[in-house]
C-alpha positions in Angstrom: -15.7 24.7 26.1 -15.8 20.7 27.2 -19.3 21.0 27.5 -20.0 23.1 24.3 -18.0 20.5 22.1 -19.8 17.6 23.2 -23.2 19.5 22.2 -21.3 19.9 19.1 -20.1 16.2 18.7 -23.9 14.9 19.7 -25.8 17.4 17.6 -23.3 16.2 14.3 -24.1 12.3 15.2 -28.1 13.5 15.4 -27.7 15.1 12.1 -25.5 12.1 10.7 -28.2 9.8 12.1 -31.7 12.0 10.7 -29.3 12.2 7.0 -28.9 8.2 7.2 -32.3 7.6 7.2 -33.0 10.2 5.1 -30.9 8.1 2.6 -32.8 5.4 3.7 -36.2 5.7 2.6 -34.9 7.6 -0.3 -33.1 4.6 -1.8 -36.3 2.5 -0.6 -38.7 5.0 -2.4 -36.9 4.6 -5.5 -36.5 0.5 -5.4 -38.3 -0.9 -8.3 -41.4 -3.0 -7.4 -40.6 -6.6 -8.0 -42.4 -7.6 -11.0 -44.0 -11.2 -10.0 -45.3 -13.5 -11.5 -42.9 -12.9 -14.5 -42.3 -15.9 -17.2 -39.9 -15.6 -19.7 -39.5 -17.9 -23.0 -37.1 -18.0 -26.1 -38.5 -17.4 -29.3 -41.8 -16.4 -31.2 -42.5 -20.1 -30.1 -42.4 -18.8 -26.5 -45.5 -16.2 -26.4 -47.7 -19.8 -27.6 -45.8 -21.1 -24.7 -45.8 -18.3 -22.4 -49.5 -18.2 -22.3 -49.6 -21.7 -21.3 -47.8 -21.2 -18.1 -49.2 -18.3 -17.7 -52.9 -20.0 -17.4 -51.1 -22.8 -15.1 -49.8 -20.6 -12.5 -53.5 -18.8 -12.3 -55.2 -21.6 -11.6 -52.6 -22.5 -9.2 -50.5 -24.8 -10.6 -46.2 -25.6 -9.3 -44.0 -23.2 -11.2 -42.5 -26.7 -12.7 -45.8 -27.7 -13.9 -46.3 -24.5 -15.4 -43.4 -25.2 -17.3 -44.0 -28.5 -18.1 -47.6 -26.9 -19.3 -46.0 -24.2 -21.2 -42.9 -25.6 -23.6 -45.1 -28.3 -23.9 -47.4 -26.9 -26.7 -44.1 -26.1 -29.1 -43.2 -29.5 -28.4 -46.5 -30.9 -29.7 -46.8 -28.8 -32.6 -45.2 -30.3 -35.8 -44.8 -26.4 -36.9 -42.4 -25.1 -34.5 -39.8 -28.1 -36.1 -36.6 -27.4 -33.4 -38.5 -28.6 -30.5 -40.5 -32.2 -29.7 -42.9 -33.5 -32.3 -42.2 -32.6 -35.9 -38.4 -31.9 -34.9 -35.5 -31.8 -37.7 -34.1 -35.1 -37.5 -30.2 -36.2 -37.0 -28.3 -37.6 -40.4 -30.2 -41.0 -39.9 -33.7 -39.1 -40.2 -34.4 -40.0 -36.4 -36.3 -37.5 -34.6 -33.9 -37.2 -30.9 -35.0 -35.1 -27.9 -33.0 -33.1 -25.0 -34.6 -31.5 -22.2 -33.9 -30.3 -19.0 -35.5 -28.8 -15.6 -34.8 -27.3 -12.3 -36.7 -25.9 -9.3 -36.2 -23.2 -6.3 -34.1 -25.9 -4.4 -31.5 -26.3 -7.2 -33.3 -29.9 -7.6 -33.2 -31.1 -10.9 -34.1 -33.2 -14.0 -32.9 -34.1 -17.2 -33.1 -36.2 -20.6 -30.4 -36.6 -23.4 -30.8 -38.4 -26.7 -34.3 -39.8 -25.7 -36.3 -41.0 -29.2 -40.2 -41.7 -29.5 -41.3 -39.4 -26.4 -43.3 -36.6 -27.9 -42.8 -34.3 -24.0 -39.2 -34.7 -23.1 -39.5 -32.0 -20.6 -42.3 -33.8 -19.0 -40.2 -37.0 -18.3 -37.4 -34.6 -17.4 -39.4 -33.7 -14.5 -40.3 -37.5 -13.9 -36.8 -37.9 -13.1 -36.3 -35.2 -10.7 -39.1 -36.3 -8.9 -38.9 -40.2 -9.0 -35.6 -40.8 -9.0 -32.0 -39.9 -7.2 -31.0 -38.8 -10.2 -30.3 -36.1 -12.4 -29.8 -37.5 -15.7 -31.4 -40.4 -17.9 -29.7 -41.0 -21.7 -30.8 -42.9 -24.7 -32.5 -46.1 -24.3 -32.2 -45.8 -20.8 -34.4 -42.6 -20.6 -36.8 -44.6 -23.3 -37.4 -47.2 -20.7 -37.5 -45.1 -18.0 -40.7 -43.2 -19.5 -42.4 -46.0 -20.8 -42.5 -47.7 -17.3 -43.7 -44.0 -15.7 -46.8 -44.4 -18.6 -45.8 -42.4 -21.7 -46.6 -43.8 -24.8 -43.8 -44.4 -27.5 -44.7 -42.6 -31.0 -43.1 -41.7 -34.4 -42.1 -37.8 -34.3 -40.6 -37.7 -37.3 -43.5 -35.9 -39.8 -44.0 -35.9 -43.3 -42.8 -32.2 -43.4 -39.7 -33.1 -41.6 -39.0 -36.3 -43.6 -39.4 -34.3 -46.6 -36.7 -31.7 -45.5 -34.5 -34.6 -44.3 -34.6 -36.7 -47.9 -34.0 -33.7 -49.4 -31.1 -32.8 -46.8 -29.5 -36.0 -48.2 -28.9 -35.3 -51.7 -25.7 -33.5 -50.6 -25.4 -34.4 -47.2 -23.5 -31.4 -46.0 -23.9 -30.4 -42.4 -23.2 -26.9 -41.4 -26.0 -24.8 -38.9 -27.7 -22.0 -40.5 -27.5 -18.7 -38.4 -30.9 -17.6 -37.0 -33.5 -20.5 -38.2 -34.7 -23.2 -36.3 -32.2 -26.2 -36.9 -30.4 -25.6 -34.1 -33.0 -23.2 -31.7 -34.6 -24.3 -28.4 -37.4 -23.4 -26.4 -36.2 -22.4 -22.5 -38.7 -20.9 -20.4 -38.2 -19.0 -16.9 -40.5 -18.6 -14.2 -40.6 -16.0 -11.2 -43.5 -17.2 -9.2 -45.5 -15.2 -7.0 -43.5 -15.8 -4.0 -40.1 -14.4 -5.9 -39.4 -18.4 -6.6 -36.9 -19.3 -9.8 -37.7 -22.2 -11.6 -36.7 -23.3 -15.0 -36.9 -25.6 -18.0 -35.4 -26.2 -21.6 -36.4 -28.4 -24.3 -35.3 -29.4 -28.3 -34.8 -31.7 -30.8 -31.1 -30.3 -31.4 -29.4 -29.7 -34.4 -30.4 -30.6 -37.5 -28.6 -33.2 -39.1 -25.9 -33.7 -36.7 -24.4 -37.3 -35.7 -26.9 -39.4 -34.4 -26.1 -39.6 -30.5 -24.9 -35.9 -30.0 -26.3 -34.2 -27.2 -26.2 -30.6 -27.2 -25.9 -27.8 -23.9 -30.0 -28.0 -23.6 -30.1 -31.1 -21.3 -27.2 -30.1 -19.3 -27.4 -27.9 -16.0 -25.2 -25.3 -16.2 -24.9 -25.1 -19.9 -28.5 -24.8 -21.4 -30.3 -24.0 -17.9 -29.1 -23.1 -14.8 -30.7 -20.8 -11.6 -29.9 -20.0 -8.3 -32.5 -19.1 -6.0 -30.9 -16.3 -4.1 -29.9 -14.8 -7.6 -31.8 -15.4 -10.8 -31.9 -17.8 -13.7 -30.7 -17.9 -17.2 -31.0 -20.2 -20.2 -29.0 -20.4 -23.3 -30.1 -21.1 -27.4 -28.4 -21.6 -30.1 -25.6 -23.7 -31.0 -24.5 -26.1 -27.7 -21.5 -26.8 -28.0 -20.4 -23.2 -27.8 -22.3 -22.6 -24.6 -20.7 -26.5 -23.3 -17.7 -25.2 -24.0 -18.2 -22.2 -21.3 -21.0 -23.7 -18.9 -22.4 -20.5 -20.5 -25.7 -20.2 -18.6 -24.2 -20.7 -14.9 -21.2 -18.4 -15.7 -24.6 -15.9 -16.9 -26.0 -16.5 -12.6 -22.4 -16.0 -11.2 -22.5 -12.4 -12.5 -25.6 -12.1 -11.5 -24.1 -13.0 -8.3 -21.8 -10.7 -7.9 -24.1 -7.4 -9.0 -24.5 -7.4 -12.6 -27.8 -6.9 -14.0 -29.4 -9.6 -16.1 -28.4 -7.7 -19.4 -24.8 -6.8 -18.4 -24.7 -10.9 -17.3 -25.6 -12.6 -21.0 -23.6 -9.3 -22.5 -20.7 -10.4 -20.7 -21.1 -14.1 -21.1 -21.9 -13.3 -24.6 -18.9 -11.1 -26.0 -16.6 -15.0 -23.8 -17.6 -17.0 -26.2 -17.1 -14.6 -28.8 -13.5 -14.0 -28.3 -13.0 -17.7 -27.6 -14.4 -18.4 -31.0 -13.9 -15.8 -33.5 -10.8 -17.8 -34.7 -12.6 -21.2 -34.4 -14.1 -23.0 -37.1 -17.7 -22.7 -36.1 -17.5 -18.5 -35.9 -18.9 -19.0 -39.4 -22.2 -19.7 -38.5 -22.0 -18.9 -34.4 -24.9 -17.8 -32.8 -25.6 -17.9 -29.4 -28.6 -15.9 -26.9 -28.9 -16.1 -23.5 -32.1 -14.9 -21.4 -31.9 -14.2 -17.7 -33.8 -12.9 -15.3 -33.4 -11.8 -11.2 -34.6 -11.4 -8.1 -36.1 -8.2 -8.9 -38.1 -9.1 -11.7 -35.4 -7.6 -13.8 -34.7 -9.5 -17.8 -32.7 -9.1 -20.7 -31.7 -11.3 -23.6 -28.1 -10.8 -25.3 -26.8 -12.8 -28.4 -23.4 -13.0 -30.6 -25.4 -12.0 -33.7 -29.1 -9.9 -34.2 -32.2 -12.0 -34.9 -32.4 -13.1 -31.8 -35.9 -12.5 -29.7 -37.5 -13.9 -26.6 -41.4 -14.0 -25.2 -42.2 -12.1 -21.8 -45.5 -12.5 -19.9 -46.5 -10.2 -16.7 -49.1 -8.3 -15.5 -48.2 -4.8 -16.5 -47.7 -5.4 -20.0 -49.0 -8.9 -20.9 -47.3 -11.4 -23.5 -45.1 -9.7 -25.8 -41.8 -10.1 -27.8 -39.0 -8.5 -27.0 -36.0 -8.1 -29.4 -32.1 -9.2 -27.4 -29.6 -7.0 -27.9 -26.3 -8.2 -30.3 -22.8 -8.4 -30.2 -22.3 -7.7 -34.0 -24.0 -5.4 -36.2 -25.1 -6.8 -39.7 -23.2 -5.7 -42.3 
């Protein structure tokens, strides 16, 4: 009986061992394949921008130079007038620029309230690599690029001046849900070695005080990525996502096993509650993109309108359309 109960006990472990691996390679067969390279962008302006990067990286190029590549054609068109050159102005019809940047190794970059600079993001990544840095302001951040080489220039255009000067026969500043006085461009890249990297760039909201900075130049609140995780990046209006370091609180879910949707969904629906009595739930709108380890994306926003570029190789460079917290009426 000893003898026959200890074939018993071995044969269930053998069994118990063969139906582990069964398990296994039954969970491995179904992983999905990590889609890599995978860049990700906000807004129509982000296919334009997306295919930019997307010619970098082939030809070999850092995923930060990619970047710097890619949001860099919205900032030098005068059409695409919430980022760069062309950009909405503040109140005193000056043309201000935020940007932001940040690599596999958490190392980062950043510009707030920088004037006459047509490539924020591009001295953004001057000062994460030339400096101990993370973040150059105002005239500061002016001096700082013209000594690195760039060349100061007016950004204000006759289209935006018009707007501006016509802006200021009633002077009355309140964001506009959906258009592009208060939109960014943020792009994420998964390289080909499953590497996060990340950038943001704008001209802010149109007609604000001149001197506000908005979440785009701050890690954390406009961008923010973890390399064992993913990455996310807000739009919309900043001071909502400020107010809940809304793109870092989108990686800490990330963190502890949401996916990228469920992540901005959740983040999403936080600011909601913490605004629907506030006084800027009129016009609130606020998207975040995200992305993982796996190759996995989803954008989320408070209200629908909100859409954001993806380029891999499957399916090429396409828009895709976030999901929404609340329905139109």
């Amino acid at each position: 009986m000893k003898n026959t109960a200890l074939g018993t006990v071995g044969l269930s472990a053998l069994l118990s061992s063969f139906s582990a691996s069964a398990e296994a390679n039954k969970n491995t067969s179904k992983a999905k394949p990590v889609k890599k390279p995978l860049v990700i962008s906000t807004w129509r302006h982000g296919l334009a921008a997306n295919e930019e990067a997307w010619k970098q990286l082939n030809n070999g190029a850092a995923p930060l130079d990619a970047i710097v590549a890619g949001v860099g054609v919205p900032e030098a068109d005068p059409d695409v007038r919430s980022v760069g050159y062309g950009g909405l102005p503040d109140r005193e019809g000056k043309v201000t620029l935020d940007a932001c940047i940040m690599d596999k190794n958490s190392d980062c970059g950043s510009v707030s309230f920088l004037q006459g600079i047509k490539h924020p993001i591009a001295v953004a990544k001057k000062v994460l690599d030339e400096t101990p840095h993370v973040m150059l302001t105002g005239k500061g951040a002016l001096q700082f690029a013209l000594e690195k080489g760039f060349k100061e220039e007016n950004l204000l255009t006759d289209k935006s001046k018009e707007s501006w000067e016509k802006w200021l026969e009633k002077s009355k500043y309140q964001p506009v849900i959906n258009i592009e006085n208060h939109d960014t461009i943020s792009m994420l890249v998964l390289d080909e070695e499953g590497n996060l990297s990340g950038g943001c760039t704008t001209s802010g909201a149109a007609w604000k005080l001149h001197g506000r900075v908005g979440d785009s130049p701050i890690i954390g609140a406009g961008l923010f990525l973890d390399n064992e995780v993913g990455a996310a990046a807000a739009t919309g209006l900043g001071e909502a996502v400020i107010r809940t370091a809304g793109s870092a609180m989108v990686v800490e879910l990330m963190r502890q096993g949401k996916s990228p949707y469920e992540a901005c969904k959740e983040i999403v629906e936080r600011i909601y509650n913490k605004h629907k009595n506030h006084k800027d739930m009129a016009y609130l709108q606020v998207g975040f993109i995200a992305v993982n380890k796996k190759g996995e994306h989803a954008g989320y926003s408070i209200r629908p309108g909100f859409n954001y570029a993806v380029y891999d190789k499957e399916n090429g460079n396409r828009m895709e359309d976030a999901g929404f917290k609340i329905k139109k009426k």
